[in-house]
C-alpha positions as a Python dict, from the first residue, in 0.01 Angstrom:
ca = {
    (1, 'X'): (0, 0, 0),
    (2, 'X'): (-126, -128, -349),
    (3, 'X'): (110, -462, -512),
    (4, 'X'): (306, -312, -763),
    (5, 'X'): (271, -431, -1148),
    (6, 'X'): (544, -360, -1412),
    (7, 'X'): (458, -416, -1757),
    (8, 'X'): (740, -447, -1958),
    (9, 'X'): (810, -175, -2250),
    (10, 'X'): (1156, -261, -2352),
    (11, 'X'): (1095, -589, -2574),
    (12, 'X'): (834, -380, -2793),
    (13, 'X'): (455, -538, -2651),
    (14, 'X'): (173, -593, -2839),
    (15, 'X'): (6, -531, -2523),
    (16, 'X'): (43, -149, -2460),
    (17, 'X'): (-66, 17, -2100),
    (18, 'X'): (-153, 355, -2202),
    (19, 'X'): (-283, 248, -2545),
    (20, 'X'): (-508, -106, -2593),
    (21, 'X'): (-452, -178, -2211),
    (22, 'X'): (-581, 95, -2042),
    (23, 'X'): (-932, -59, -1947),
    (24, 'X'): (-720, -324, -1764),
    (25, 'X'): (-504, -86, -1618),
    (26, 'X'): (-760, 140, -1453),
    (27, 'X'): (-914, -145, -1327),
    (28, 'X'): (-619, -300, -1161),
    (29, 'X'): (-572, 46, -1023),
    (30, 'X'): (-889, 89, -907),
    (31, 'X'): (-837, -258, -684),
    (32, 'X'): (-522, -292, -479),
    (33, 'X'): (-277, -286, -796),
    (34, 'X'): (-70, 20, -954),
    (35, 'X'): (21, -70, -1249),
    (36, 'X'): (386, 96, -1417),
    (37, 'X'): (541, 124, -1754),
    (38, 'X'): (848, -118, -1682),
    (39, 'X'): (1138, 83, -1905),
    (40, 'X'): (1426, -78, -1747),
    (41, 'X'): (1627, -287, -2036),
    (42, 'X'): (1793, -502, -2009),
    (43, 'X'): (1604, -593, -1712),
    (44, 'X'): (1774, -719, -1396),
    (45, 'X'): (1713, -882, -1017),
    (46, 'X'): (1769, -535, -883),
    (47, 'X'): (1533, -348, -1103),
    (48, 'X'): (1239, -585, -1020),
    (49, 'X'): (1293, -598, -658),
    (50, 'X'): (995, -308, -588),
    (51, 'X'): (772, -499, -781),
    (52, 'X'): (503, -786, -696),
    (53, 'X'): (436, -898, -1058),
    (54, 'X'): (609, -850, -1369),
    (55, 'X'): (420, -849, -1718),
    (56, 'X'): (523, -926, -2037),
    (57, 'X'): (204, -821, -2302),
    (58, 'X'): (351, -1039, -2624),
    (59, 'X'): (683, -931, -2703),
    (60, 'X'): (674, -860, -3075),
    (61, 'X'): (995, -926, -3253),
    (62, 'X'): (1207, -873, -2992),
    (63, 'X'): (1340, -1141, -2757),
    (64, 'X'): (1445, -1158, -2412),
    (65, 'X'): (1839, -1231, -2328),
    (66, 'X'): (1965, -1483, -2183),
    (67, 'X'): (2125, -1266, -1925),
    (68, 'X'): (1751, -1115, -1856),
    (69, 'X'): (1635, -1542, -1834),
    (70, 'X'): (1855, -1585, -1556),
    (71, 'X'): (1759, -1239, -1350),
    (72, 'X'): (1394, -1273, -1377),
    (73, 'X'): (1416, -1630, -1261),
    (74, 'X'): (1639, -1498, -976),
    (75, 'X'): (1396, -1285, -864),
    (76, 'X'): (1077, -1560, -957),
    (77, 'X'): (1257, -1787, -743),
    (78, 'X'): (1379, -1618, -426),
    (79, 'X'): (1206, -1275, -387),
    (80, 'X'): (831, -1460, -475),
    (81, 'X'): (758, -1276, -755),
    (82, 'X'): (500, -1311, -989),
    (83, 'X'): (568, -1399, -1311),
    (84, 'X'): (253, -1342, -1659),
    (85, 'X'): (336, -1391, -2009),
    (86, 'X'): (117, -1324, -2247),
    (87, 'X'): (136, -1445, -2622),
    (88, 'X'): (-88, -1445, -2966),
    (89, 'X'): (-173, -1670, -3218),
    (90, 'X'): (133, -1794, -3409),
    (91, 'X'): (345, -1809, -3062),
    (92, 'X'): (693, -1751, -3069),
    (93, 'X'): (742, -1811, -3447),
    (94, 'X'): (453, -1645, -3562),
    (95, 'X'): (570, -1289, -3319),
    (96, 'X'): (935, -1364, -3390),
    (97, 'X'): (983, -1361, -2964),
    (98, 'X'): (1120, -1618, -2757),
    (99, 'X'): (860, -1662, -2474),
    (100, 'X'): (905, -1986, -2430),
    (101, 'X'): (1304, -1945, -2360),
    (102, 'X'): (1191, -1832, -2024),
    (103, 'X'): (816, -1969, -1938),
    (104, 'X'): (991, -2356, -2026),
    (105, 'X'): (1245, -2307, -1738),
    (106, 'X'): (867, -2332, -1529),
    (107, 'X'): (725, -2611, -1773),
    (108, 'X'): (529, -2434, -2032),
    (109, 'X'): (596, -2388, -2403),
    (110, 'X'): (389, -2166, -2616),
    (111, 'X'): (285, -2383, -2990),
    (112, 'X'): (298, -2232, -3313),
    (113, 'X'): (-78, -2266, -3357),
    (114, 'X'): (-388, -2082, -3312),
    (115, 'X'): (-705, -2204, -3163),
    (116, 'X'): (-1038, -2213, -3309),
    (117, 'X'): (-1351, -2332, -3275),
    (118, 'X'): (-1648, -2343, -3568),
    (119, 'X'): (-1948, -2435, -3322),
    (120, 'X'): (-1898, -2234, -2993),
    (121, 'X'): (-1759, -1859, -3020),
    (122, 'X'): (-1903, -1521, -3074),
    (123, 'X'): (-1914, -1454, -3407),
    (124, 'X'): (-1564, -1574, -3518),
    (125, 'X'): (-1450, -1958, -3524),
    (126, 'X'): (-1096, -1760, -3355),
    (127, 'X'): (-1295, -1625, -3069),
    (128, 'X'): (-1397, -1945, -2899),
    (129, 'X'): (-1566, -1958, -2646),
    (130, 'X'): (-1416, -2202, -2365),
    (131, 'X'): (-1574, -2383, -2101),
    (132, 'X'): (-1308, -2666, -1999),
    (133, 'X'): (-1167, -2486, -1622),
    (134, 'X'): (-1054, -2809, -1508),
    (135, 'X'): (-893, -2865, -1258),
    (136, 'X'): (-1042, -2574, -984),
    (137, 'X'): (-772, -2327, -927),
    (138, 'X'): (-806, -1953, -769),
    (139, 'X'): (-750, -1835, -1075),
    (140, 'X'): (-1102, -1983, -1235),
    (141, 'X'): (-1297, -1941, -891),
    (142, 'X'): (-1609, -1827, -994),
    (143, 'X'): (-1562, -1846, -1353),
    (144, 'X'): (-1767, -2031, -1585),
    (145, 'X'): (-1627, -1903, -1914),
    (146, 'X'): (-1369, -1717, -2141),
    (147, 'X'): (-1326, -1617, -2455),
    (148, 'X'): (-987, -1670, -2615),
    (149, 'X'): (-973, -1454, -2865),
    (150, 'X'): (-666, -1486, -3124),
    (151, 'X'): (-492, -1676, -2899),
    (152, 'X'): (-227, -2009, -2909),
    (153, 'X'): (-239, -2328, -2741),
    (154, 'X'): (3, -2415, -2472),
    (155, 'X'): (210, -2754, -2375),
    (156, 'X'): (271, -2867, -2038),
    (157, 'X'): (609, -3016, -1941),
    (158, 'X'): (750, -3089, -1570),
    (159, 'X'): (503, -2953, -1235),
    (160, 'X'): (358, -2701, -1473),
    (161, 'X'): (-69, -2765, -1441),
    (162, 'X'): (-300, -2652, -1715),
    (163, 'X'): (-596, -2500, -1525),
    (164, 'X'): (-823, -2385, -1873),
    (165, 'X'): (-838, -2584, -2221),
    (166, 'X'): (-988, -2567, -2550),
    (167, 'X'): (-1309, -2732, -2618),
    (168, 'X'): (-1357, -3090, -2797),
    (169, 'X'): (-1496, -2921, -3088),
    (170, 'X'): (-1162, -2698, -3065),
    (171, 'X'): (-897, -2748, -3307),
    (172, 'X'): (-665, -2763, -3153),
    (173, 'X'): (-894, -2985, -2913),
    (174, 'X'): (-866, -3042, -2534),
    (175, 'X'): (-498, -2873, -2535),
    (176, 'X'): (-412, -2602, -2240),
    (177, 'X'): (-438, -2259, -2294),
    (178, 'X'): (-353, -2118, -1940),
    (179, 'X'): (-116, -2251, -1785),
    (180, 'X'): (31, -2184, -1396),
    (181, 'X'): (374, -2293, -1179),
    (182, 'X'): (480, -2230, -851),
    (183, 'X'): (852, -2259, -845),
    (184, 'X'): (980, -2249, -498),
    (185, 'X'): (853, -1882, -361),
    (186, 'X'): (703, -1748, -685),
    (187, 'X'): (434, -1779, -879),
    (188, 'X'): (380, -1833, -1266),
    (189, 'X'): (116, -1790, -1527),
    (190, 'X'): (126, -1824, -1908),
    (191, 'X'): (-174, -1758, -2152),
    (192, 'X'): (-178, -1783, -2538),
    (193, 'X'): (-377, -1480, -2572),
    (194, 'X'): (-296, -1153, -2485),
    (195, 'X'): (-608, -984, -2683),
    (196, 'X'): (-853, -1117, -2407),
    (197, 'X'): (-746, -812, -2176),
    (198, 'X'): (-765, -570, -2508),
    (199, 'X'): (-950, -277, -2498),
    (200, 'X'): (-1264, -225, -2664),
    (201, 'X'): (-1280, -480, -2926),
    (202, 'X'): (-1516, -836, -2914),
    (203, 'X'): (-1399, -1103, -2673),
    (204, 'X'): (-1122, -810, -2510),
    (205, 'X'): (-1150, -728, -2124),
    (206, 'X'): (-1477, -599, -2099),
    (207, 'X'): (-1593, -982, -2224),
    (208, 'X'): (-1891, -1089, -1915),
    (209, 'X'): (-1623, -1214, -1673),
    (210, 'X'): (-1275, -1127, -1812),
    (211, 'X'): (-1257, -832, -1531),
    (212, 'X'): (-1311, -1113, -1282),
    (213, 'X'): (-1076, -1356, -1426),
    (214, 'X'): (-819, -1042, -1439),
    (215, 'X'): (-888, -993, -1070),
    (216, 'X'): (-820, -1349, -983),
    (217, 'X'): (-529, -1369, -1210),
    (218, 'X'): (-348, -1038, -1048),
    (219, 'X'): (-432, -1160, -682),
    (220, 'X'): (-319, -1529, -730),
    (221, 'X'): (22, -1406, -871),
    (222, 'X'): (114, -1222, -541),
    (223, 'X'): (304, -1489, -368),
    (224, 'X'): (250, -1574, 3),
    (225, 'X'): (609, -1463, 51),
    (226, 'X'): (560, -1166, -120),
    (227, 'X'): (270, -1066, 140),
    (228, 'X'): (480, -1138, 423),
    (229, 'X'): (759, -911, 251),
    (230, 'X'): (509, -608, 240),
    (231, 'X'): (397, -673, 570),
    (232, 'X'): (706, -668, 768),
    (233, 'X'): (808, -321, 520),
    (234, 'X'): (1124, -521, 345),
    (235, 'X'): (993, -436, -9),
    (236, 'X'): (1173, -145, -75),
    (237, 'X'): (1000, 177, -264),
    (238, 'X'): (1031, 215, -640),
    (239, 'X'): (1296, 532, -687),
    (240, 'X'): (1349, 731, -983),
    (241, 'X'): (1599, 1003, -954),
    (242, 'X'): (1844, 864, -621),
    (243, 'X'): (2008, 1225, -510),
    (244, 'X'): (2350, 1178, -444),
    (245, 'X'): (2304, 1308, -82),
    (246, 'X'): (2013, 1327, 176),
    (247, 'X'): (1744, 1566, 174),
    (248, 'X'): (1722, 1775, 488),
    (249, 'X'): (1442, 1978, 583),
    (250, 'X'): (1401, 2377, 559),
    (251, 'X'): (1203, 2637, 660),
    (252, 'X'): (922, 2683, 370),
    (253, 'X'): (1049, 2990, 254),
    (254, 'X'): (1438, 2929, 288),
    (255, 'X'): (1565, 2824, -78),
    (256, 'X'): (1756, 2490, -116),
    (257, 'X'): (2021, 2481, -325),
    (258, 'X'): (2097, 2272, -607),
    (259, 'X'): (2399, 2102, -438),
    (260, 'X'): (2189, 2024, -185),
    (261, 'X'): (1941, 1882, -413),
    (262, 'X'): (2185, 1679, -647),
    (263, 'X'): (2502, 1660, -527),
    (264, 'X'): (2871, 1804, -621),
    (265, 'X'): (2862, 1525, -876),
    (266, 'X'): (2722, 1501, -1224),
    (267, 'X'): (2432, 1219, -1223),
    (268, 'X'): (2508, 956, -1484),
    (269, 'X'): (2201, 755, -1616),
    (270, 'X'): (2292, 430, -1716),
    (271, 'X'): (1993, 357, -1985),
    (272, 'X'): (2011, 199, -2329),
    (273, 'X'): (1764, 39, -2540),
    (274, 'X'): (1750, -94, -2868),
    (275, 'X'): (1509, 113, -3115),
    (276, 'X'): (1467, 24, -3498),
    (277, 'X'): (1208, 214, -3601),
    (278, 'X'): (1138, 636, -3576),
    (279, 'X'): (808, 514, -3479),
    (280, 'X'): (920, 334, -3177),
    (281, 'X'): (1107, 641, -3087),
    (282, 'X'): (787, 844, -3071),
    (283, 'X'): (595, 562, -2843),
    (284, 'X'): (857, 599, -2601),
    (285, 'X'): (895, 954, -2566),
    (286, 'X'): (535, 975, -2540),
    (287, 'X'): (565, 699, -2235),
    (288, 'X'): (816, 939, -2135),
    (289, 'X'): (626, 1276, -2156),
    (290, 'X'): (275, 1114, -2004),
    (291, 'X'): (530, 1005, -1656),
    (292, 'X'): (639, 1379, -1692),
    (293, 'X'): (293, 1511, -1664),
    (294, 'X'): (228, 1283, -1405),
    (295, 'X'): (522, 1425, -1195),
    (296, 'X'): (409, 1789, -1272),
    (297, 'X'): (65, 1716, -1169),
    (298, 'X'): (187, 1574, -850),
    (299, 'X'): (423, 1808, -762),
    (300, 'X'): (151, 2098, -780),
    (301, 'X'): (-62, 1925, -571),
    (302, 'X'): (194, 1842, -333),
    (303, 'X'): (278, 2250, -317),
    (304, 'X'): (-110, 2322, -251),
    (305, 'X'): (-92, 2086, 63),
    (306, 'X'): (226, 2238, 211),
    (307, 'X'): (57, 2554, 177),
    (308, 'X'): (-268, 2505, 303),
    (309, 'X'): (-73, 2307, 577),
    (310, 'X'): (182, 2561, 644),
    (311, 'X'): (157, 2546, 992),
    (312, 'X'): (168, 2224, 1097),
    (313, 'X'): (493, 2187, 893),
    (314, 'X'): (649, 2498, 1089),
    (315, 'X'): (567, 2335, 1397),
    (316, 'X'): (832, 2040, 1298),
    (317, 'X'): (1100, 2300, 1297),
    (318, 'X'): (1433, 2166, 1533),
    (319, 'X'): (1573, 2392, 1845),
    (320, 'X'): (1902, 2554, 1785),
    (321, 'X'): (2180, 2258, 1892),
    (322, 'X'): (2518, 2276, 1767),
    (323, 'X'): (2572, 2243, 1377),
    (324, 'X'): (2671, 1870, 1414),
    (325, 'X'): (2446, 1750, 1609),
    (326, 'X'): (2124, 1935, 1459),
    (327, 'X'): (2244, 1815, 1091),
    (328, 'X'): (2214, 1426, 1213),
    (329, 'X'): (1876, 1548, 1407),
    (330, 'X'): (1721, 1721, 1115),
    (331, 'X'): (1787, 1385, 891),
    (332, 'X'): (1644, 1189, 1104),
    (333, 'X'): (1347, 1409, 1196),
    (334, 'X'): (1312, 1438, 797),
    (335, 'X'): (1323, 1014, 777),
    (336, 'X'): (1107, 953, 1113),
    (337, 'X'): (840, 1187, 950),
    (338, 'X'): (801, 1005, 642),
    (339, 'X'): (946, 1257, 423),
    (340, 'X'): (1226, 1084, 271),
    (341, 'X'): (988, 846, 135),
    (342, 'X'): (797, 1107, 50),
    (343, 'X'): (1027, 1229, -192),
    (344, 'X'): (1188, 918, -284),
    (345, 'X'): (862, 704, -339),
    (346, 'X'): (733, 654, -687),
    (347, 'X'): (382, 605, -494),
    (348, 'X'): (355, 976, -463),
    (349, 'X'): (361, 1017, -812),
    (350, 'X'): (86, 840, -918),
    (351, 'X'): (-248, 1027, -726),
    (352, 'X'): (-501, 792, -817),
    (353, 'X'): (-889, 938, -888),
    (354, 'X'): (-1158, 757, -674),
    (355, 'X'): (-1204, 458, -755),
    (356, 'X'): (-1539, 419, -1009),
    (357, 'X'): (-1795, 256, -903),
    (358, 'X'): (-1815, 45, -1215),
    (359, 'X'): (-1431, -84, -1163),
    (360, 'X'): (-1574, -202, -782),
    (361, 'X'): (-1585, -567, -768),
    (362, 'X'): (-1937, -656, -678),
    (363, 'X'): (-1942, -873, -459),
    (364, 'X'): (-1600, -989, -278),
    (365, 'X'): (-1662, -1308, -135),
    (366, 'X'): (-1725, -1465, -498),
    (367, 'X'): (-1357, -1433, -568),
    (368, 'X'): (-1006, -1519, -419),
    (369, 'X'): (-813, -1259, -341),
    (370, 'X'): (-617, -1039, -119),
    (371, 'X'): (-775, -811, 179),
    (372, 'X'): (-883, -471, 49),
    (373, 'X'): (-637, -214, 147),
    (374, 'X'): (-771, 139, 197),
    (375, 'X'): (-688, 398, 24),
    (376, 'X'): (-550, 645, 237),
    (377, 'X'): (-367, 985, 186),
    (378, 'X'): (7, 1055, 365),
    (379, 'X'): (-78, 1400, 437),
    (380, 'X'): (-438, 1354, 643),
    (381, 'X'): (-362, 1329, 983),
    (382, 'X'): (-326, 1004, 1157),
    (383, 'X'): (-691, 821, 1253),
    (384, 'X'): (-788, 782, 1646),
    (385, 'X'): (-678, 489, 1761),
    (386, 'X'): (-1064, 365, 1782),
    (387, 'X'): (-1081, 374, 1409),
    (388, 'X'): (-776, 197, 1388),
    (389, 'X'): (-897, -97, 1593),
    (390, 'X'): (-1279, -138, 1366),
    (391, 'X'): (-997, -111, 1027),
    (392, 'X'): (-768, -396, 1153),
    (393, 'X'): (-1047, -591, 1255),
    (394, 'X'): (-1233, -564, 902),
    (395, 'X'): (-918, -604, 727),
    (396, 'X'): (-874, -917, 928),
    (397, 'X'): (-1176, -1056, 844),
    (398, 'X'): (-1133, -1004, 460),
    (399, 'X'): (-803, -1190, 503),
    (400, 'X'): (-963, -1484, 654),
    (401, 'X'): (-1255, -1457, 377),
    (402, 'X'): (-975, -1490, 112),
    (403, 'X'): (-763, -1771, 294),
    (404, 'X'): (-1081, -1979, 392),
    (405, 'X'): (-1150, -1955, 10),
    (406, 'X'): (-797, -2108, -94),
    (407, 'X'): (-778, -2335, 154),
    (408, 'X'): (-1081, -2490, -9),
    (409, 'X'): (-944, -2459, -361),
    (410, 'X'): (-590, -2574, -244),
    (411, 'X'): (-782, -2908, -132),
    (412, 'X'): (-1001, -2932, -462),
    (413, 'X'): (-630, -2929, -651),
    (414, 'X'): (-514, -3181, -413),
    (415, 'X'): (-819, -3409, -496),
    (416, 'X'): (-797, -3347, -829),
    (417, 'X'): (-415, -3469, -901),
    (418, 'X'): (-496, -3783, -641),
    (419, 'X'): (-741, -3889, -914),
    (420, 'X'): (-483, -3811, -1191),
    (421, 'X'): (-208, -3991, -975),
    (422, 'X'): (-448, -4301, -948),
    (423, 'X'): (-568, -4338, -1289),
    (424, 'X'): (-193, -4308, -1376),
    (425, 'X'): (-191, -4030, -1581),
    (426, 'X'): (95, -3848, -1340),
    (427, 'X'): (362, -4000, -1277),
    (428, 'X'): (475, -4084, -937),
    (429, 'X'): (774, -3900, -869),
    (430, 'X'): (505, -3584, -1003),
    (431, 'X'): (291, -3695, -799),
    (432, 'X'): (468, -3712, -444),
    (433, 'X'): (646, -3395, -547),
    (434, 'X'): (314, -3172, -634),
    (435, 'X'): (114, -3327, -316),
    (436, 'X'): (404, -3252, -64),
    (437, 'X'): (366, -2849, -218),
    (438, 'X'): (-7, -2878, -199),
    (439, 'X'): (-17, -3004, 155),
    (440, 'X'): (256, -2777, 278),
    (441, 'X'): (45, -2504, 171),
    (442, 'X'): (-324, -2642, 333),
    (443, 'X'): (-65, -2679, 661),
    (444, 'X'): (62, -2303, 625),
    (445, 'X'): (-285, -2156, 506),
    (446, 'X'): (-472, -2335, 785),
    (447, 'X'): (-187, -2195, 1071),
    (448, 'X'): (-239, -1832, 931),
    (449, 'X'): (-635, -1877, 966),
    (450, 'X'): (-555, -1988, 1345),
    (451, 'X'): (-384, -1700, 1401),
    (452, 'X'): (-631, -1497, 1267),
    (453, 'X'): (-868, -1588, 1483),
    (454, 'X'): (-691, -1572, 1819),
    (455, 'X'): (-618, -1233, 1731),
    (456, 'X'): (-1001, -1178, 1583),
    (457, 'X'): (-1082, -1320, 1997),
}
C-alpha cells in the first residue's frame, strides 16, 4: 500500500497540489506515495493518524494555532510521522505565517532573509545554485546540486543538523538552507524554498536532480516506526463519510435502503474554516468538486467490475440460518472479504493511471529509499502462491538494497559529528546525545539486515 502524504489546504499554501504542484504530485504518485488535499482545520492527532507525512507548502498569511502546535507534535512524536515545511524568501515575516512556531519546537527557525548568489545561479543572482551537501545524509545521496530558487536561509538551534548550505559567494554565506530532526519516533525536515518543487518555471521540480532529491526527501521522512506500523496493518485507512451502521452485503439486484446506508440519524459534519476572500471560496470548492469527480469516476468503474464479475460475487452468497445468526455471518463475511474496506478506504478512490515511464526512477540503487511496492488491483484474483514466493523475495532484496545504503550513510553522519565533536564545534552534552541516536540506529538497521538474510537463506 503506497505512504500516504497530506498537504495541508487549510492555512492558505503557496504551494498548491492541483495547481503549481502537480508535477510533484504525479510523481510522488507514480512511486510508492499518494498524495491528498489535507482539508481538515484545525488539524488534530486524530485526523493525521492515516497519514505517513504531513506537508505544509508555505502557509501564506495564515498561521498555525497553538492548539494545532501541540497535535502535530503529538503525532511527530509518538505515531513517527513525518513532518516538511516549506517556506519562501522573506520567512515568516515576509509571508505573515508562523512556521517557525512549530519547526523551533525541533530546532529550526526560518530568517527573514533571502538568499542569493551573483557568481553561481542560472540566470538570476536568487536562483543559486548550491553545492555545499555537507554533512552526507539520505536525503543528499546521490546529489551533487540544487537550485534554491526564491528561497530563505535557515538557523539551527538544539539536535537540529543542517544537511545543505549556501555557497561562500552566497549572501547570506555558508548558512543552512535544509534543515532535518529526528525527535524521538518521527522525522523532520525544513527548507526555505518551497518554489524548488514548482511546476514549470526555472530552478522548479523539473531542475536536473530536484525529482531525485524529492524522492529522497519523501522516502527519508517515513519513519522506521512508521514502516513497522504499515507492516503489522495498525495504520488505520483514511475514511470519508463513517455510516452510522455497518454495511451488509446483498444480492446485486436487491435494493439497499437508505437507512441501511446512513443510519436513522442525521449525519452532522463537524467542518469550519476560516475564508477571507470570495476567491478562496472558489479554490476550495474547486478542491472540492475535482475529489467529487474522483469519487464518480471510481464509483463507475467499481459498477463495471461487479458486473463483469457478477458471478463470482453471487457465489459469496450465505445459506439460509436463522435471522440472528446470518446477520452477524453476513458482517463478517462482508469484513473477512475485504469489502468493508472496500467501501470505507479512501485508497479506492484514487485509481491511479500507470505509472509513466518518465516518472520511473532510473536506476534504484543510486538512491535511499523504501522497497518498491507493487501496484496491485483488489478485485484481480489472488496470485499462486509461486508468484508470491519470487515477489517477497524481490521485495526483500530491495529492502536490504535500501537499508545497506543507510547503514552506510548513518555511519558517514556518525563520522562526520565525531570530527565536529573533536574540533569542538558541538558541544558535548550534543554530542553524546546525537551519537547514542546514531548508533542505536546502525545497531537496529544492522539487526533488520540479519534478519533479512536468514529469511533471504
Amino acid at each position: 500500500m503506497p505512504y500516504k502524504i497530506a498537504f495541508d489546504v487549510g492555512h492558505k499554501p503557496r504551494g498548491k497540489l492541483d495547481e503549481n504542484l502537480t508535477e510533484l504530485r504525479d510523481f510522488l504518485n507514480a512511486n510508492d506515495f499518494m498524495c491528498y488535499n489535507f482539508l481538515e482545520t484545525p488539524i488534530t492527532h486524530n485526523s493525521l493518524e492515516p497519514f505517513d507525512i504531513l506537508v505544509f507548502a508555505c502557509p501564506d498569511f495564515a498561521k498555525i494555532t497553538s492548539m494545532e502546535i501541540t497535535e502535530i507534535n503529538n503525532w511527530v512524536r509518538n505515531d513517527g510521522g513525518g513532518l516538511l515545511l516549506l517556506s519562501h524568501a522573506g520567512g515568516d515575516r515576509g509571508r505573515n505565517s508562523n512556521l517557525s512556531e512549530l519547526s523551533q519546537m525541533y530546532g529550526i527557525v526560518f530568517e527573514n532573509d533571502q538568499v542569493l548568489d551573483e557568481t553561481y545561479n542560472i540566470g538570476m543572482e536568487n536562483m543559486p545554485i548550491i553545492t555545499s551537501l555537507i554533512p552526507p545524509h539520505p536525503i543528499t545521496n546521490s546529489i551533487s546540486s540544487i537550485c534554491y530558487r526564491s528561497g530563505c536561509s535557515l538557523s539551527v538551534l538544539g539536535n537540529a543538523i543542517s544537511i545543505i548550505s549556501s555557497n561562500e559567494t552566497s549572501e547570506p554565506f555558508s548558512s543552512a538552507l535544509v534543515c532535518v530532526s529526528e525527535p524521538n519516533k518521527g522525522r523532520i525536515c525544513a527548507i526555505g524554498s518551497y518554489e524548488i518543487f514548482r511546476d514549470r518555471v526555472g530552478g522548479g521540480f523539473n531542475n536536473d536532480e530536484h525529482p531525485n532529491l524529492a524522492y529522497n526527501l519523501f522516502s527519508w521522512l517515513i519513519s522506521d516506526y512508521r514502516m513497522d506500523l504499515h507492516s503489522s496493518g495498525a495504520v488505520p485507512d483514511i475514511v470519508t463519510n463513517k455510516l452510522d451502521t455497518d454495511i451488509v452485503s446483498s444480492d446485486y439486484n436487491s435494493e439497499i435502503p437508505q437507512s441501511l446506508l446512513f443510519g436513522q440519524k442525521n449525519i452532522d459534519i463537524d467542518f469550519s474554516m476560516k475564508i477571507s476572500k470570495k476567491s478562496e471560496l472558489v479554490e476550495l470548492l474547486k478542491i472540492f468538486q475535482n475529489q467529487i469527480d474522483m469519487v464518480k469516476t471510481t464509483i463507475d468503474k467499481l459498477i463495471k467490475t461487479t458486473i463483469a464479475s457478477e458471478k463470482e460475487i453471487l457465489e459469496l452468497r450465505i445459506p439460509a440460518e436463522t435471522a440472528q445468526n446470518k446477520e452477524k455471518q453476513v458482517i463478517d463475511n462482508s469484513k473477512s472479504n475485504g469489502l468493508d474496506k472496500l467501501l470505507e478506504s479512501n485508497n479506492v478512490l484514487t485509481d491511479l493511471p500507470p505509472k509513466p515511464e518518465s516518472l520511473k526512477i532510473k536506476d534504484e540503487g543510486d538512491f535511499i529509499g523504501l522497497p518498491k511496492i507493487d501496484d496491485t488491483n483488489r478485485l484481480k484474483p489472488v496470485p499462486k502462491a509461486k508468484d508470491k514466493r519470487k515477489v517477497k523475495k524481490r521485495d526483500l532484496v530491495a529492502e536490504k538494497k535500501a537499508l545497506e545504503g543507510k547503514l552506510n550513510s548513518v555511519r558517514n553522519l556518525l563520522e562526520f559529528i565525531e570530527k565536529k565533536h573533536d574540533s569542538g564545534q558541538m558541544d558535548e552534552k550534543s554530542y553524546e546525545k546525537r551519537a547514542s541516536q546514531l548508533k542505536s540506529d546502525l545497531i537496529t538497521t544492522q539487526n533488520k539486515i540479519e534478519e533479512i538474510n536468514k529469511k533471504l537463506d
